[in-house]
Structure formats: structure tokens, C-alpha cells
N, C-alpha and C positions, 0 to 999 in steps of 0.2 A: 198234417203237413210235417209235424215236427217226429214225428216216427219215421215217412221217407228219407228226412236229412239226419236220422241217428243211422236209419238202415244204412245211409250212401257213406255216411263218414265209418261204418262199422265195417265195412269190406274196403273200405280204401284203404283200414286201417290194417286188416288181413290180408291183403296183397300186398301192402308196402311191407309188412313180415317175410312174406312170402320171397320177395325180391328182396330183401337183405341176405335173406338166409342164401340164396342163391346167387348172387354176388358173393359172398364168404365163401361158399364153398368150390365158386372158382377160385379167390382167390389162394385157399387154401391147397386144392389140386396144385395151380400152378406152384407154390409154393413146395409143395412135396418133389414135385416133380424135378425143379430147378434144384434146389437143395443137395437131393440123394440120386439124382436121373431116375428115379422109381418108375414105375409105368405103371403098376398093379394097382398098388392103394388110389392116385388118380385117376384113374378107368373106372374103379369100382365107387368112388366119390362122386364121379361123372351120370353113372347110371342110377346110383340112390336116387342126386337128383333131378335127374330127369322122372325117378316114377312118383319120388313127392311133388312137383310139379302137376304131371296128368291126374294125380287123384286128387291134391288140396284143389286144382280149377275143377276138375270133373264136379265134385262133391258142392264147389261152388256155383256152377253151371244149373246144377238140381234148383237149386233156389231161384232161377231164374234169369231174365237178360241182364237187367239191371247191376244186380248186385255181382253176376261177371261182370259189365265192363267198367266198374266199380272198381275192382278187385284187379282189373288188369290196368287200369290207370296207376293204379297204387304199385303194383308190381315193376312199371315203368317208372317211375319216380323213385323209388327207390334203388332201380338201377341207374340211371341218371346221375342220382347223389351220391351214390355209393361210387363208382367210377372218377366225377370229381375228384372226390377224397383220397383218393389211394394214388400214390405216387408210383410212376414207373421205376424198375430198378433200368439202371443207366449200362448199357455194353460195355 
């Protein structure tokens, strides 16, 4: 029992990573963008992550249902907080 609830809180704890990092790295996109009007470094920020995205859940996914919807609960909670957190810039 107490290995299920290491495993569940061990991927919740890797997808709530997972959705930091991806919350940062919008906010960071938007950030560049708003900044310098850039397009390039954004776009190319944009697609990094999305492919670490499809490989950390893929790679998660191999281990089973579980520990994806572990890992996606975690990913959604830390989008959640992360979003709270950050203050709009005002027009």
C-alpha cells in the first residue's frame, strides 16, 4: 500500500514539474515577445515545449495509467497555481 502512495505522490510530484516548467516557459515566450515584438525565439520556445511535453508524458504513459493520470493531475495543479500567481501586465 505504502509503495502505491509513494508511486502516486512520485508522479504527481513529476507532473507538477512538468507544469511549472510549462507555465514558465509561457510566461517567458510571452515575455520575450511583449518586450522586443520577437517572434523567433517565442515560436521556437513554443515548440521545445511542446516536444518535452509529448516525450516527459509519453515516457510517462510507458509506466502505465496510473502514474499518467498521476502526472497529469500534477501538471494541472501546477498550472492552476502557477496562473494564480502571476499578475497580468495592465494595457
Amino acid at each position: 500500500m505504502t509503495n502505491l502512495v509513494l508511486r502516486v505522490l512520485l508522479f504527481l510530484a513529476l507532473g507538477f514539474a512538468l507544469g511549472w516548467a510549462h507555465a514558465k516557459a509561457i510566461a517567458e515566450g510571452e515575455r520575450i515577445h511583449r518586450e522586443t515584438g520577437e517572434r523567433a525565439r517565442p515560436t521556437i520556445i513554443f515548440v521545445l515545449r511542446l516536444v518535452l511535453l509529448c516525450v516527459g508524458f509519453g515516457l510517462i504513459g510507458k509506466s502505465g495509467s496510473m502514474p499518467l493520470l498521476a502526472s497529469l493531475l500534477g501538471f494541472v495543479v501546477a498550472r492552476l497555481v502557477r496562473r494564480r500567481g502571476v499578475k497580468l501586465p495592465q494595457s
